[in-house]
N, C-alpha and C positions, 0 to 999 in steps of 0.2 A: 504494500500500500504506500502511495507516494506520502509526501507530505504536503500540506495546501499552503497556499501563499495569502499573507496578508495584505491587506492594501499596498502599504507601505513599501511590500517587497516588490508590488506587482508595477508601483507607479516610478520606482527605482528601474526596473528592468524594461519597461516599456518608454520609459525618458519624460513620462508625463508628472502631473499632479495626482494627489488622491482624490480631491474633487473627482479630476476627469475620470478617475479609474470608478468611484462610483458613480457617474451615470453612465458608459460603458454599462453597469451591472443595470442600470435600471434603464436603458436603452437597448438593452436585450440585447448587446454586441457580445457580452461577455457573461455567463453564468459565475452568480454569485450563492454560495451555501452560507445561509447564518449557522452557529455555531453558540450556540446561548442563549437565542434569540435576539443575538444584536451586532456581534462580529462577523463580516465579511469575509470568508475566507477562497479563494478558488484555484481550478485543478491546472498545475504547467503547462498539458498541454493545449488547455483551450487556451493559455494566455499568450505561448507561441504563435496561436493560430490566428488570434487575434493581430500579432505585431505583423505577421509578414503581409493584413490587409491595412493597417497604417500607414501613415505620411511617411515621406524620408527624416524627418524629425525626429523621431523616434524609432528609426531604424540604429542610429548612431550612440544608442546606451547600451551597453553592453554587458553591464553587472551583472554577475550572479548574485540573486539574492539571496539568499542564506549564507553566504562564504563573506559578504561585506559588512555582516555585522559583528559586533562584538560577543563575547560572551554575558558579556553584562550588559546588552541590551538584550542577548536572547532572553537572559534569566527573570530580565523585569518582565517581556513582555508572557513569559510561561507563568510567572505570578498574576500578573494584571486579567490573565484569560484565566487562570486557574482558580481563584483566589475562594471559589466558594466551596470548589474540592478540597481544597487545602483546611482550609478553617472547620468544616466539617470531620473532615479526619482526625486533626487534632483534639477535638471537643469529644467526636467518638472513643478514638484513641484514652484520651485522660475519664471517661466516665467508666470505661472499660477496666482500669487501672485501679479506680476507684472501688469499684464491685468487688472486686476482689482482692483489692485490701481489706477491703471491710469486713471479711469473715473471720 
């Protein structure tokens, strides 16, 4: 299973805005998956397939996006999308702990 690209990564690699890359999704150019009910996220090769019908404008950005971030942008943005799994698990985690200390 691939991984999905974020706005961010997709408006990187296609040389545009994020604006532009959301109406793309809502101009039907480009399929968009929410992801939470409110994260954008979509598949490389619809976003390839998308550039080669763009301008020469954004034939000229090249990134990959995933390789151009940091670590510590990935880690914020895997907290920022994660963050209700996370807190959930720790609260399960510690009531779980709790139980069974308690005997």
């Amino acid at each position: 299973m691939e991984k999905l690209w974020t706005t961010a990564e997709v408006a990187r690699y296609l040389g545009v805005s994020e604006a532009e890359v959301e109406q793309f999704a809502r101009d039907g150019r480009l399929t968009g998956y929410k992801l939470g009910g409110r994260f954008l996220r979509f598949r490389p090769d619809q976003v390839h397939t998308l550039k080669e019908t763009l301008a020469p404008r954004a034939q000229e950005a090249v990134v990959a996006p995933a390789e151009s971030r940091s670590w510590q942008e990935r880690l914020r943005d895997f907290v920022y999308f994660y963050d209700f799994y996370i807190v959930s698990f720790i609260l399960l985690a510690g009531l779980v702990v709790y139980l069974l200390s308690s005997r």
